[in-house]
N, C-alpha and C positions, 0 to 999 in steps of 0.2 A: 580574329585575334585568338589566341591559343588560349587555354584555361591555363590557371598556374595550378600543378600539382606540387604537393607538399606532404605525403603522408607520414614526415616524423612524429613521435611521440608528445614532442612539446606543440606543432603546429596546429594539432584538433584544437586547443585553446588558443593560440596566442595568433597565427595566419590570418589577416584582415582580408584578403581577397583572392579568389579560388575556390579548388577542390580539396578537401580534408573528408580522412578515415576516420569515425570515431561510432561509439556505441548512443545507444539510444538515452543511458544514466550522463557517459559523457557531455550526450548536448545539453543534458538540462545543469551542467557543471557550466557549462559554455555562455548556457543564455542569460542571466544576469550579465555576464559580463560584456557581450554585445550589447547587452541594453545598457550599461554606464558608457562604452565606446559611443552609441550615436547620442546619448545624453550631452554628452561629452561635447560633439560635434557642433550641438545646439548654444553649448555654454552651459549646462547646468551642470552642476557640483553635486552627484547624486551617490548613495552606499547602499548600499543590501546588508537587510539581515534573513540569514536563513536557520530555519527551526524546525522541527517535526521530531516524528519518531519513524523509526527503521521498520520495515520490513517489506516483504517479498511484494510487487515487484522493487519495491523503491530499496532495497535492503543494502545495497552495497551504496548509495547517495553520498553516504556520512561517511565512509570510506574515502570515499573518490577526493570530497571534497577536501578534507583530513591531510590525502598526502601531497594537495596542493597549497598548502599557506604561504608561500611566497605571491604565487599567482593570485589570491582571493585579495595580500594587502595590495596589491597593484590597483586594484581593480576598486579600494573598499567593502570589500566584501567581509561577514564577521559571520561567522557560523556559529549556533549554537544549540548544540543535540541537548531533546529536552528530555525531561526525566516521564513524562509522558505525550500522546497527541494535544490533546487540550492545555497542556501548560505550554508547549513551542506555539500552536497557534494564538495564544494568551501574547505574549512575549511577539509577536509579531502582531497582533495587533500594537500591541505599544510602542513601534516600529512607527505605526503610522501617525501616531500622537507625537510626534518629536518636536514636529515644527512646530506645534502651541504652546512649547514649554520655552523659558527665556533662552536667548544663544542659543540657538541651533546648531552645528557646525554645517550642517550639508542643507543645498535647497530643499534637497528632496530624499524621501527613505524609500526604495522598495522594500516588498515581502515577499518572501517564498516559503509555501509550508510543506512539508511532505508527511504523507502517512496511507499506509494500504487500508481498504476498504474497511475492515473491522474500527481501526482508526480515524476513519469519515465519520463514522456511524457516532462514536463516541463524543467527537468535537463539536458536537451537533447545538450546542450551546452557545460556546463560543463563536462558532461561528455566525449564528444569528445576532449577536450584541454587537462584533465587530463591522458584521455587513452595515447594519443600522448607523453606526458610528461616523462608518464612509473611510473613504482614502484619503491621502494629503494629496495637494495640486500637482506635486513633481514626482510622487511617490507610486504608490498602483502593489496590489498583491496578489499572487497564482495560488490559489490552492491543489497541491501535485495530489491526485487519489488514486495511488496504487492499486488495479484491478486486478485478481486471480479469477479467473470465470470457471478454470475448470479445479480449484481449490487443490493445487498444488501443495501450496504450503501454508494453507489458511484451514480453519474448522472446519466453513462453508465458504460455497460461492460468493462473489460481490460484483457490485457493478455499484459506481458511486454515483451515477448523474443524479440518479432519483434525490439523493439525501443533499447535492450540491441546491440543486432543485426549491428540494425544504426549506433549503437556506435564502433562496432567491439570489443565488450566485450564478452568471451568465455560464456557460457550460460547453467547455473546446474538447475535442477530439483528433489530435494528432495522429497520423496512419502511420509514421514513420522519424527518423533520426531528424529527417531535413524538415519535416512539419513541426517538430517541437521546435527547432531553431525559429521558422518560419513564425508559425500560431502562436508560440510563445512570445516572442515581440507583439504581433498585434494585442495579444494578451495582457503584456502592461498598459499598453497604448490605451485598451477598450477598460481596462480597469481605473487609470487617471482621467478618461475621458468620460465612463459612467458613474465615475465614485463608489463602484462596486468590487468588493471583492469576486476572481474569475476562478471559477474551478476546472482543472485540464485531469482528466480522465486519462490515466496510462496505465494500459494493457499491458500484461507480460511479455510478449513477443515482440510489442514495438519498445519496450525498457531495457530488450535483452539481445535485441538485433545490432551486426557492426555494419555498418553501411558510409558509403561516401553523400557528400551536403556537400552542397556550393557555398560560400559566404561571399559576403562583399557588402559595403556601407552603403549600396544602394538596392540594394536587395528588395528592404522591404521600404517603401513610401505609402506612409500614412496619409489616406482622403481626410479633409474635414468633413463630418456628416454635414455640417450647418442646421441641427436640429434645432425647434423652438419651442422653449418651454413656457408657460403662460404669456405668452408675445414676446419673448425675451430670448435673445441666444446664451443656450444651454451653460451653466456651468456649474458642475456640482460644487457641492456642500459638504463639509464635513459637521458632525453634531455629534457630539459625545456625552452630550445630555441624555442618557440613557433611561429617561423616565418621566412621566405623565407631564404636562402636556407635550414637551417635546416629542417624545419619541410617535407620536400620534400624528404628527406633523410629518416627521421623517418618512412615517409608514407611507404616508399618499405623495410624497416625494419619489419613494421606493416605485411604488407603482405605474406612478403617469410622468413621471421624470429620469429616472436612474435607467429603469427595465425597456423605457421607449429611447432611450439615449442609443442604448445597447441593441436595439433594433436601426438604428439610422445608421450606427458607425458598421454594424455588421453590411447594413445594404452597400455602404459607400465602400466598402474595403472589402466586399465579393468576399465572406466567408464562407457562403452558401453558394453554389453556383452550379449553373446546368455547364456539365463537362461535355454533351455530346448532344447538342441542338436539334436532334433530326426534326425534319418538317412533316407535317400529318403524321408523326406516330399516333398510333392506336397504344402503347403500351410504353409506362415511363417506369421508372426501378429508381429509389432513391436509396442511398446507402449513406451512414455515416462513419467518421473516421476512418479505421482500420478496416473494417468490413466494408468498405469501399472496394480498396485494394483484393479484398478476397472476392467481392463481386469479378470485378475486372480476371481475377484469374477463371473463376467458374465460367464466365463467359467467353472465354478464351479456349476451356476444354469445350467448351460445348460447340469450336468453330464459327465463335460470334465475335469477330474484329469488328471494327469501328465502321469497315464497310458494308461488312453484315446488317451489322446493327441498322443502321440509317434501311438498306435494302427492304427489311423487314419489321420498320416501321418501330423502332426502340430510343424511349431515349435516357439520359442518364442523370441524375443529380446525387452530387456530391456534397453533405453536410460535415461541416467541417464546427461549427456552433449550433447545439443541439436544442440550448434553450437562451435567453427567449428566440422562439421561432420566428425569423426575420420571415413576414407573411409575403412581399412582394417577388421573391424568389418563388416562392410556390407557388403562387397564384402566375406568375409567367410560364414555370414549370409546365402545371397541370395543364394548360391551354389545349383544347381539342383531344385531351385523350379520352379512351375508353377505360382505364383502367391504368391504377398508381399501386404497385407494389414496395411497400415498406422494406427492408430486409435490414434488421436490426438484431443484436444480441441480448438476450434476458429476455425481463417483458418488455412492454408496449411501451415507448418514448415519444420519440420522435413522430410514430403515426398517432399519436393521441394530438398531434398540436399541428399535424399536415390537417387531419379530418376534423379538426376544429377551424382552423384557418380557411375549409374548403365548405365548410358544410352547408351555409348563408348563399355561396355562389347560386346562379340561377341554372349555369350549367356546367355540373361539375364530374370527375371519373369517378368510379368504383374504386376504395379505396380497401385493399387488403393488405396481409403483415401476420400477424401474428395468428388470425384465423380469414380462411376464404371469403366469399359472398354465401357461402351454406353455414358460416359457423363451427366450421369440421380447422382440425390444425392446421396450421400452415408454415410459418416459421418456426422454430423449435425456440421456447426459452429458457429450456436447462442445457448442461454444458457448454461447450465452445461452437460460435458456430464457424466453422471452414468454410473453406474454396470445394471441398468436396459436398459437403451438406446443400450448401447455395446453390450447387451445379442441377440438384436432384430436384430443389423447390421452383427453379428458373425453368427447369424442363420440362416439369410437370404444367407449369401455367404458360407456353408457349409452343406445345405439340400442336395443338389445335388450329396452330396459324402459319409454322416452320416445321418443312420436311426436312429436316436434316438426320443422317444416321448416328451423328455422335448423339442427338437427342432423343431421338427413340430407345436407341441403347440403355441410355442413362435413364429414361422413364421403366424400361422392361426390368432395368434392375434393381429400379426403386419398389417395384409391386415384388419382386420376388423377394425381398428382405422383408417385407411386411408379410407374407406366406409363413416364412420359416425363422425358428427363432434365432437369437444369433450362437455362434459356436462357441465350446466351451475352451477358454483358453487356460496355461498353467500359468499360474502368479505364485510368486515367490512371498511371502511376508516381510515387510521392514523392520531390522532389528537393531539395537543400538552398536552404532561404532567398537570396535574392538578398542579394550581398554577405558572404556565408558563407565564414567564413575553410576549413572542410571542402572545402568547393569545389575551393581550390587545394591543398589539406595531402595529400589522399588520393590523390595524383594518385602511382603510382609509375615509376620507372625503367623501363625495357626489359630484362624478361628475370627480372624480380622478383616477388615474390607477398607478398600482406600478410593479415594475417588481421583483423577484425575485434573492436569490443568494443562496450561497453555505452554509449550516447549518441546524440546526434543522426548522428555520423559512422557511425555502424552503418550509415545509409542507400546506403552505397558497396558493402554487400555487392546493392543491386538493378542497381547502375551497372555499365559495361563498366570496370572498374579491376581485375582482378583478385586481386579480394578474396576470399576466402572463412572460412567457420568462425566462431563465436561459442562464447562460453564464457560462465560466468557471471560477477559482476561482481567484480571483484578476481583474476580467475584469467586473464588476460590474458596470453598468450602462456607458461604452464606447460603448455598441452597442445602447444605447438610443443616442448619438453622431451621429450616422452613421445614424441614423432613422428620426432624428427630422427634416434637411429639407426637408422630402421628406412625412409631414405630416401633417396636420389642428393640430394635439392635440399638444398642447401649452408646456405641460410641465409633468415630470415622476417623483415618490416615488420610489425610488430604495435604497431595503433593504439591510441593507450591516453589517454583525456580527464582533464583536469586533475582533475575533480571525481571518477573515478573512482580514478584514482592516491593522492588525500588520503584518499580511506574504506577503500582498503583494497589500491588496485594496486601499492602499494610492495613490499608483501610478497611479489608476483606478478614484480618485479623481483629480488628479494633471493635468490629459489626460482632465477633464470635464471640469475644468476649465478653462485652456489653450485654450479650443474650444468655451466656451463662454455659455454651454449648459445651457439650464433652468431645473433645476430637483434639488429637494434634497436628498441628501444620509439620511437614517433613520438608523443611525449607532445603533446596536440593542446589548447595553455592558453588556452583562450577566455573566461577569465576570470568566465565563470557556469557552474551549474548550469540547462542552456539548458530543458532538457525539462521541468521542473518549477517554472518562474519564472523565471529568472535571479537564483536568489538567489547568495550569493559559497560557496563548497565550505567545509564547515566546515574547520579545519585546514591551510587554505589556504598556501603561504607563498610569499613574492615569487621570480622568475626567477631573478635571483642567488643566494639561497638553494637553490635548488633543485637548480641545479648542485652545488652544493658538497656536499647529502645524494647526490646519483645517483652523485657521484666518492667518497665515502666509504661506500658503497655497494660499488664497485667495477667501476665503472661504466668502460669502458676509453677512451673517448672522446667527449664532449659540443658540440654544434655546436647553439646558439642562434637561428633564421630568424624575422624578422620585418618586418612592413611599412613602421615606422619603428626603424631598427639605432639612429637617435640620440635615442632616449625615455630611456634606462637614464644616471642617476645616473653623471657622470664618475667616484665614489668606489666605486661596487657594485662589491662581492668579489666576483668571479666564483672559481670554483675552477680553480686552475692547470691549462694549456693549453685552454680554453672559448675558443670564438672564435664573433664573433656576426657572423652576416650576415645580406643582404636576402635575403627570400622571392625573388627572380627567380631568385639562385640553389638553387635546391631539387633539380632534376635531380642537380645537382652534388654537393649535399651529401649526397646518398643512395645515389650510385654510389660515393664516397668511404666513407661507415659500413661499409655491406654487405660489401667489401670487410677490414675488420677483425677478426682472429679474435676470439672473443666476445663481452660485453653490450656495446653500444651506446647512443647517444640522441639524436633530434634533439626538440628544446624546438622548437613551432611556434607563436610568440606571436602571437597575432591575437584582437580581443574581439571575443565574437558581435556579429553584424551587430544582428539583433534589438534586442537590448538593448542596444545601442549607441544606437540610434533611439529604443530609449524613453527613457536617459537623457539622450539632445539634448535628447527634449522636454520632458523635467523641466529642463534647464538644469543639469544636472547632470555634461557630458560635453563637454570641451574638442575640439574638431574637428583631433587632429592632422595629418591629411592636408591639412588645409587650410593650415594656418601653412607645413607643408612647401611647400605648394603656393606660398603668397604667398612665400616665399624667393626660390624656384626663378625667380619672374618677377622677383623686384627686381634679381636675376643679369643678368637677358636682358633686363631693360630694358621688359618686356613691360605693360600696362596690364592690372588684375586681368578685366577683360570680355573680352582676346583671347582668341583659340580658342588652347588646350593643344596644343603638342607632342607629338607621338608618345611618346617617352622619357618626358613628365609623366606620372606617376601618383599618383593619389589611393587612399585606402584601399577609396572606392567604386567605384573604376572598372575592376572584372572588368566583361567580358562577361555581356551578360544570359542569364536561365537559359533553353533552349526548351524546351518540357515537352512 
């Protein structure tokens, strides 16, 4: 029977059965709503609520989902971007609390939360109370953990499993577009069936690959485990008793009920599984997710197909659920070899719970990963690891046994990189967009030092500005609090972006003051969330406003700079003694703050250049520099084609950037 292909635009979402094109953000637009279709099937009456906070990989989610509201009300779907990670996952838990409360409307709520790794790290709270709390029967929630491994667009590295882990959240790893469709189904499944909340680890490449998926309503079929908990078939609990003795109760429910649940539904529903059986291998390779996939390519360079493999005595396992480690796949796995190679990204995961699972056996293999049987490296845990890096650690630990020449190769040119250091290549510096209101904002005084925050403006800590220091995002100038008595320098410029101020840099302001510190915050309001789309900062509130929380605050003095002073509303409350001036004078306004014993603030309104150009070209973005500009000449008499004045300025007319 032929497959149905379908790769229009509307069909990634809406095509029930076939071949569909869509991106890896895509499918997770997708997957709630396959999961309310086969709810559906069953009879149940089920909604989705989704929440999180944006960024890289998960960064365009709330985009995606944004330009579909027709399709999410089909579907009940209610999106709601929160003003930070821990307040969407707050708000999805309470998702799961619907059905205890009187009239319900739906049987059941799913959750979905997204947020990138720094954002795992953060929710780390919530998520503990919510896990404890449990799902509702019809309901089940994903926690999405945005990975940057080789810190793209993050501080640092991340990898979530460890912190899903913390939480005691079961732990998926999708390699691909069709595996999130795929894994994410089983995903609710294993989440109303453990009463756990389930975290899915996505990697940048698989969030950002376009790839074809199959669908169809029989795709995925759910095993019953038939697990039995005190003699009794399994069914979880919900407890929102969140405190002594309950939760004490829940905790060893957590344990020998929830985490063994998720061990029985994983064995019955093969989320682990040996992909390449060979008989008497002496050598097994287990990979999880993604780096599955990059196994399978390394071995592939290395002339090791699937007949190879078997040939020379290899066999494969594919983790697809990383924690808790379903034992009985291992323990089948391991059988008769000589040696189990882990090959994982970061540190040590998954062989922490193979070589726990294996250790008790009477007869069991050598198990290596992260370092040899000598204790010398072996898998690398910083950066990214590729299909090139795996080819070189796969070659090194099977020369010994396979003669082949792509392997020798790849071992002779693994020793000679380690000989010679690597070569010196030319990088370019990153510098802000042309017409980037940063450009001008980060520029400080003579004699002044500014520290650093989270956003595009961070870029000043590579520039000659005398920037230094990052913190993480919301903590914004409280390490200049810890710093300042134990220092001569009098006082700090600490950069702080609108969109990070609304998720959580207030409180970063509220700590400053409280302590009496001398610094001012150079709130930098460019009116998007630049790094992650330009969407608007959840929680947002206009200039005027804003004033008036920094002075109630306690905030000692507020100065407003902008490129047009006469945009703002002749009636806007400003908060008494605020005075708004032009961006030219900026020197002035900063030699002036600094000078003030304690919290400070210069408001530096300017909207990103960027997305300013995009909303020109949607027709969506009135040209104020321009009307200023046409004024300016009807003054002077001047015809709109003369050449400008020195003194004319436009919003675009900084100096170009030379890089």
């Amino acid at each position: 029977m032929a497959i149905k292909r379908d790769f229009t635009l509307d069909a990634k979402y809406r095509q029930g059965e076939g071949l569909i094109l869509l991106s890896g953000i895509q499918a997770l637009v997708r997957l709630p709503l396959d999961q309310h279709r086969a709810d559906k099937r069953r009879g149940l009456n089920t909604a989705t609520l989704i929440s999180g906070y944006r960024g890289s990989p998960l960064g365009g989610l709330d985009l995606t989902l944004e330009r579909s509201p027709a399709l999410l009300r089909e579907h009940n779907v209610v999106f709601l971007s929160g003003v930070n990670e821990d307040l969407g996952a707050t708000a999805v838990y309470g998702s799961q609390l619907a059905n205890l409360f009187p009239q319900p409307k739906y049987d059941g709520v799913l959750g979905m939360w997204y947020g990138k790794g720094p954002g795992v790290d953060r929710t780390g709270d919530i998520f503990k109370h919510a896990n404890f709390a449990g799902v509702s029967r019809h309901g089940g929630v994903l926690a999405l953990g945005g990975d940057d491994p080789l810190s793209k667009s993050s501080t640092i590295p991340s990898h979530s499993e460890v912190a899903f882990y913390d939480a005691l959240f079961p732990v998926l790893f999708p390699g691909s577009a069709q595996e999130i469709l795929d894994l994410g189904r089983l995903g609710f499944e294993l989440s109303r069936y453990s009463g756990l909340w389930v975290g899915v680890k996505i990697v940048t490449n698989v969030a950002d690959e376009i790839a074809t998926a199959e669908v169809g309503p029989d795709r995925i079929v759910v095993a019953d485990p038939g697990f039995l908990y005190e003699g009794r078939p399994w069914q979880a609990r919900q407890n929102p008793l969140l405190m002594p003795p309950w939760g004490l109760e829940t905790e060893r429910e957590i344990h020998y009920g929830r985490l063994e649940a998720a061990k029985a539904f994983a064995a019955a529903n093969r989320l682990n599984r040996v992909t390449l059986p060979t008989p008497n291998a002496w050598l097994g390779i287990a990979a999880p997710g993604k780096t599955y996939y990059d196994l399978r390519e390394a071995l592939a360079e290395l002339g090791l197909d699937n007949a190879a493999l078997r040939q020379y005595g290899i066999r494969l396992l594919k983790i697809e659920m990383l924690f808790p480690m379903e034992p009985g796949t291992i323990r089948e796995f391991s059988r008769g070899l000589e040696e189990l190679l882990v090959v994982e990204e970061k540190r040590a995961f998954c062989e922490l719970f193979i070589r726990d699972i294996l250790y008790n056996q009477a007869e069991r293999p050598r198990v290596v990963g992260k370092s040899d049987e000598h204790g010398r490296p072996l898998v690398p845990a910083d950066g990214e690891l590729d299909a090139d890096r795996i080819a070189q650690i796969v070659a090194a630990r099977v020369e010994r046994r396979i003669h082949l020449e792509s392997i020798t190769a790849r071992v002779a040119l693994l020793e000679a990189l380690r000989q010679r250091p690597a070569p010196l290549t030319l990088t370019r510096q990153p510098y802000f967009c042309s017409g980037c209101p940063h450009n001008r904002s980060t520029v400080l005084p003579e004699g002044s030092i500014a520290s650093a925050g989270i956003g595009c403006h961070g870029m000043a800590l590579l520039m000659d500005r005398k920037t230094m220091g990052l913190t993480h995002m919301g903590g914004e100038g409280v390490q200049w609090v810890g710093m300042a008595p134990f220092t001569e320098t009098k006082h700090l410029f600490q950069n702080l972006g609108d969109g990070t101020l609304f998720h959580s840099g207030s409180l970063a302001i509220r700590q400053a003051v409280a302590s009496s510190a001398n610094i001012t915050y150079k709130i930098l309001y460019n009116s998007a969330v630049a790094m992650t789309g330009g969407q608007d900062a959840a929680g947002a509130m206009p200039v005027p406003e804003l004033t008036r929380s920094l002075a109630a605050e306690g905030v000692k003095r507020v100065i407003v700079m902008t490129d047009e002073p006469d945009k703002y509303p002749k009636n806007a409350a400003w908060a008494p003694g605020v005075e708004v001036w032009h961006r030219d004078r900026l020197d002035e306004a900063q030699r002036l703050l600094r000078d003030i014993p304690g919290v400070t603030a210069l408001v530096y309104d300017q909207r990103c250049a960027a997305e300013k150009r995009r909303l020109r070209k949607r027709g969506r973005h009135q040209r104020g520099g321009m009307r200023r500009l046409r004024r300016l000449r009807r003054e002077e008499q001047l015809p709109l084609g003369a050449p400008r004045r020195d003194r004319v300025r436009t919003e675009d007319s900084d100096p170009p950037v030379v890089l």
